[in-house]
VEXTOR-507294 format. One record per residue (C-alpha): residue in three letters; x, y, z. Coordinates in steps of 0.25 Angstrom, whole numbers, plus 2048, in hexadecimal, padded with zeros to 3 digits. Layout:
residues N
ALAXYZ ...
//
This chain:
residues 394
UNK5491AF070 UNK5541B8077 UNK55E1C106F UNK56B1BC075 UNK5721C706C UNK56A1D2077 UNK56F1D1081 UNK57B1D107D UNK5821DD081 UNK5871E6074 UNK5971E9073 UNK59B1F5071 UNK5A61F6065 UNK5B51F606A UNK5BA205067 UNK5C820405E UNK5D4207067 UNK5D9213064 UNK5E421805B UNK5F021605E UNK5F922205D UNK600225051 UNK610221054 UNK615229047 UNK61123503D UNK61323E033 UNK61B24B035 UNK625256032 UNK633257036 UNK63C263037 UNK64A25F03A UNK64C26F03F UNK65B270035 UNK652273029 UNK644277024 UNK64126901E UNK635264021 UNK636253022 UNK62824B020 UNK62C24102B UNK625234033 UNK626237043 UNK62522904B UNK62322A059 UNK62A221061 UNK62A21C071 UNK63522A074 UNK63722F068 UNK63223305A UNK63823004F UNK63523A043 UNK63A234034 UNK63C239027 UNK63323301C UNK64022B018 UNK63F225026 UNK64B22B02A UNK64C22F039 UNK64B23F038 UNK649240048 UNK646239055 UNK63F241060 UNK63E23C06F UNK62E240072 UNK636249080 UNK63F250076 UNK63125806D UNK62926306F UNK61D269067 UNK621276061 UNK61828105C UNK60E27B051 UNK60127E049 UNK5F7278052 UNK5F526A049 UNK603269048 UNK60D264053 UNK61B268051 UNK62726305A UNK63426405C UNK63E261065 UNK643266072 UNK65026A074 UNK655267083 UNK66126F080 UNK65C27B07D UNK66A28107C UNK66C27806D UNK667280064 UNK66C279058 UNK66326E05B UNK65926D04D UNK64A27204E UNK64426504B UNK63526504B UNK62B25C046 UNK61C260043 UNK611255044 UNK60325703C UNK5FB249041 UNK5F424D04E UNK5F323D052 UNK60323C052 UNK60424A058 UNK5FE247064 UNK60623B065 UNK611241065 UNK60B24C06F UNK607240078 UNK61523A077 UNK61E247079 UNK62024E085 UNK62225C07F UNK61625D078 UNK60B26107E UNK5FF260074 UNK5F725907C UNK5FA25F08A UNK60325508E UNK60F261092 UNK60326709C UNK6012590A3 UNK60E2590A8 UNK60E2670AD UNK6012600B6 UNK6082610C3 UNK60F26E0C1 UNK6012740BE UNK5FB26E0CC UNK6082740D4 UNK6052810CB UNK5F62810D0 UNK5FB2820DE UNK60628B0DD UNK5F92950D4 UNK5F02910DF UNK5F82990EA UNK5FE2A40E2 UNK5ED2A80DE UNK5EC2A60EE UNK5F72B20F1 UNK5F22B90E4 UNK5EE2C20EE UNK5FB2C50F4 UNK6032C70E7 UNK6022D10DB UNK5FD2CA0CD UNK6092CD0C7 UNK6122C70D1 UNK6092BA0D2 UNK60B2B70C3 UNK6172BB0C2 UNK61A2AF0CC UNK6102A70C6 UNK6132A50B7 UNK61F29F0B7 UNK6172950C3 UNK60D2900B6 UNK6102840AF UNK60F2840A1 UNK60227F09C UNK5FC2880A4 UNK60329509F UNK60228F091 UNK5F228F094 UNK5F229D099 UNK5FA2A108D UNK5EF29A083 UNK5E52A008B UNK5E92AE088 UNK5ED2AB07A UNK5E12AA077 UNK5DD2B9079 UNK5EA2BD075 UNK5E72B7065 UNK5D92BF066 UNK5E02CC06A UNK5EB2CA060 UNK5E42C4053 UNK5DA2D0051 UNK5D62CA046 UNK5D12BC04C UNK5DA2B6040 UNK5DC2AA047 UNK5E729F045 UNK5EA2A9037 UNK5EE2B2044 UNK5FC2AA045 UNK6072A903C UNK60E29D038 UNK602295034 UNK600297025 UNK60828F01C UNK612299019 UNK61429D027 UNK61929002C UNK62629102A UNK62729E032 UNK62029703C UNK62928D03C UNK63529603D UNK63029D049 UNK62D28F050 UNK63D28C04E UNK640299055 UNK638294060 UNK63C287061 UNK64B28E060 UNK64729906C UNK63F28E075 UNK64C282073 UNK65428D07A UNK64A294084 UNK646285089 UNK63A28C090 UNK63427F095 UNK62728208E UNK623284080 UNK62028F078 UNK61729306E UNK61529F064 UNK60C2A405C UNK60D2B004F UNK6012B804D UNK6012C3042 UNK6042D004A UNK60B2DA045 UNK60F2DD053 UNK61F2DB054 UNK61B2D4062 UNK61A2C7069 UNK6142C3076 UNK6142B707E UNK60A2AF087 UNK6092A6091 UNK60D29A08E UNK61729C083 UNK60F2A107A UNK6162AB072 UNK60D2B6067 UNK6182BB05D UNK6122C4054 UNK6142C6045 UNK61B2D3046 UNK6262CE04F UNK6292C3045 UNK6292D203B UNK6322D9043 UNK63D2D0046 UNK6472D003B UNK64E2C203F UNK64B2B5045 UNK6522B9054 UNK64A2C6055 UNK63D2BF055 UNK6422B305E UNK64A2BF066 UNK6392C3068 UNK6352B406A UNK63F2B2074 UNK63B2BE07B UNK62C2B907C UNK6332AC081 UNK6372B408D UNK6292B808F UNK6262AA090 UNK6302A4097 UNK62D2AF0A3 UNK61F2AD0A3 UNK61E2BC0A1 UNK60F2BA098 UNK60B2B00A4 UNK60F2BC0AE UNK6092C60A6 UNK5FB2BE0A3 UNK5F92BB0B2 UNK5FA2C80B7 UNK5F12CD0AD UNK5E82C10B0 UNK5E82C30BE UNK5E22BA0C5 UNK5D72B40BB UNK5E22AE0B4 UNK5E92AA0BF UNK5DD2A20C6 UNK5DC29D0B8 UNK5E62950B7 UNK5E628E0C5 UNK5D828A0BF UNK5DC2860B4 UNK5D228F0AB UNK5D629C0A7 UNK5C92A10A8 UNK5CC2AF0AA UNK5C82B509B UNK5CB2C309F UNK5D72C00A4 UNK5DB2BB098 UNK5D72C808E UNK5DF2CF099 UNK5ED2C5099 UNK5EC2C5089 UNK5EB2D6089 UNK5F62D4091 UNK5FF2CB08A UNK5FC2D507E UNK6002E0083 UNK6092DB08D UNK6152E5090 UNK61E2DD09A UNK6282E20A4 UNK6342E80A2 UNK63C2DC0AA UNK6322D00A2 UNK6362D8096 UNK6452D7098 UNK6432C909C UNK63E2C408F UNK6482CC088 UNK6532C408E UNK64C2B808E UNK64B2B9081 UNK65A2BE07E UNK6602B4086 UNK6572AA07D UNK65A2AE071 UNK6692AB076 UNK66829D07A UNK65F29B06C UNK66B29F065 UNK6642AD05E UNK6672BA060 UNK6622C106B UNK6632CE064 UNK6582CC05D UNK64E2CF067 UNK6552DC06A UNK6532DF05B UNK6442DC05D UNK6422E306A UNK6492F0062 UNK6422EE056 UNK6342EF05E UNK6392FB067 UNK62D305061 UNK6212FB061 UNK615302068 UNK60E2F5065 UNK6052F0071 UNK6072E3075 UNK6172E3072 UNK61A2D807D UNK6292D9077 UNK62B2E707A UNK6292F1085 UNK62D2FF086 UNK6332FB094 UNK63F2F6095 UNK641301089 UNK6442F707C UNK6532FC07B UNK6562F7089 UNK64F2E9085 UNK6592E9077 UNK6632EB07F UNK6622E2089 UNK65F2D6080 UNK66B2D8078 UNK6732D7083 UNK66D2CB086 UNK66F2C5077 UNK67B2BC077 UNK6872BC06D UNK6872AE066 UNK6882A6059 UNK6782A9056 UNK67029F04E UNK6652A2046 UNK65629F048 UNK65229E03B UNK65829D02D UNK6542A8025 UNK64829F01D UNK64129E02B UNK6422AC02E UNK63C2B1022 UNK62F2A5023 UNK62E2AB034 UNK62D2BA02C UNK6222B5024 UNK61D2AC030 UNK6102B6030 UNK6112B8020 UNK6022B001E 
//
């Protein structure tokens, strides 16, 4: 007798469908007019998000084009809000920091400026093909024109995600050359428990200096334990500022004085200039391939960006560049002047900050001409300044 039950074909089991994304979380809220920290539910809604207290009150209610991830520990997403006019400065430093990974990349997915999953780079898509083009025929007159010429034409050309990748890319040798020791993430400050408050006094000095600089692209930084009073900035965006500097500066507007100054550097491309022409051409066929395969290229950019002296015209640009921040942030400009002298006799190599030529006096001077007489507002109360002090205390 047949077995009717063989030959009838085996079905495979129905897979669950997935998940669906989670529409509210857990997080906490700074409302940016005290240091309280609220425990509150964030619900995420078709155009906005709506972040309550654990009373249920409304606390906020953010639109998903009005955020922007702000700098973070890696498993942390911070955002804040984004300011279209940069010009308000009284407008509060709200930000809201998110642990669960799930909701994080849901609100990643749902936000425009937020880009933890590279959605930012997809839509710089076709500005990278025209970009491919415009590469493909400046390496076809190579030939014709100096290195130094050709990228000094061709940094401000590249679109963001591709300098932010050149920048990564020499990072990584720049970490090796700085933290001797190999120490690792215990290389940074601001990670240790008692260090995050000075972190998070120096992320509202950014977020101050970049509301006001509106540079189009965000920035990142990073504190290292260097005794150096120094800071260097790659391409990118990414700005080094070394223990030292924090050290040496006696107030909050001399060390954003400095950072405004490295913000000069990146808003002119100069480390992008500077990288290329060291680079040459391995780094320039690189990035038309997509691959920076040039490994010698990149010991030779990161020496460098390390011991990089810039011109005497770059130098004066990103003094006033950092003056005439400092003004529209509402700090004293003066401040960088009171670094820039303060650092006169440093023999230091590496002292991207300072060059013997313009002769440092001449730079004082022309910065405090530049600084501009108004009702100044502080950066920090006085708590925050002494936890930034200690920022590199662990």
């Amino acid at each position: 007798m047949t077995d009717i039950t063989s030959s009838v074909p085996s079905v495979p089991p129905v897979p669950p469908p997935p998940a669906a994304p989670p529409s509210s979380g857990a997080g906490l809220y700074f409302d940016g007019r005290t240091s309280t920290r609220h425990e509150v539910t964030v619900t995420l809604g078709d155009g906005t998000m709506r972040i309550a207290g654990g009373d249920g009150a409304v606390l906020a209610e953010w639109g998903y084009n009005e955020i922007e991830a702000m700098a973070a520990p890696e498993k942390v997403l911070r955002i804040g809000r984004r300011h279209h006019n940069h010009h308000d400065l009284a407008a509060p430093l709200e930000r809201l920091e998110i642990l669960d990974s799930a909701f994080a990349a849901e609100i990643d997915r749902r936000a425009e400026y937020i880009d933890r999953t590279g959605a930012l780079a997809r839509h710089h898509r076709n500005a990278v093909v025209l970009w491919t083009v415009a590469a493909t025929a400046c390496l076809v007159l190579a030939a014709y024109f100096a290195i130094p010429a050709l990228a000094g034409r061709l940094a401000p050309l590249i679109p963001f995600p591709i300098e932010r990748r050149l920048g990564d890319t020499v990072n990584v040798q720049i970490l090796a050359t700085l933290d001797k020791n190999h120490s690792g993430e215990a290389f940074e400050c601001g990670h240790k428990l008692g260090e995050v408050p000075g972190r998070q006094a120096l992320d509202k000095i950014m977020q101050r200096l970049q509301d006001a600089a509106a540079l189009g692209f965000p920035l990142r930084t990073i504190v290292v334990r260097r005794k150096e009073a120094n800071a260097i900035t790659l391409p990118g965006g990414l700005i080094y500022i070394f223990q030292g500097a924090i050290d040496k500066a006696s107030t909050p507007d001399e060390l954003a004085g400095v950072i405004s100054h490295e913000m000069g550097h990146a808003a002119h491309h100069d480390g992008t200039k500077a990288v290329l022409q060291s680079g040459g051409l391995s780094f320039l066929f690189g990035m038309l391939l997509g691959d920076f395969v040039g490994g010698g290229a990149v010991v030779i950019s990161a020496k460098t960006i390390m011991q990089l002296t810039y011109s005497r015209e770059v130098e004066a640009a990103a003094d006033a560049y950092g003056a005439v921040l400092m003004n529209k942030a509402g700090g004293d400009a003066h401040g960088l002047a009171t670094f820039l002298a303060k650092i006169g006799g440093a023999t230091e190599p590496g002292m991207t900050i300072l060059l013997d030529h313009p002769l440092t006096n001449a730079r004082v001077a022309a910065v405090n001409k530049l600084a501009a007489p108004q009702d100044l507002r502080p950066f920090l109360t006085n708590q925050e300044w002494t936890a930034l002090k200690r920022m590199c205390s662990g």
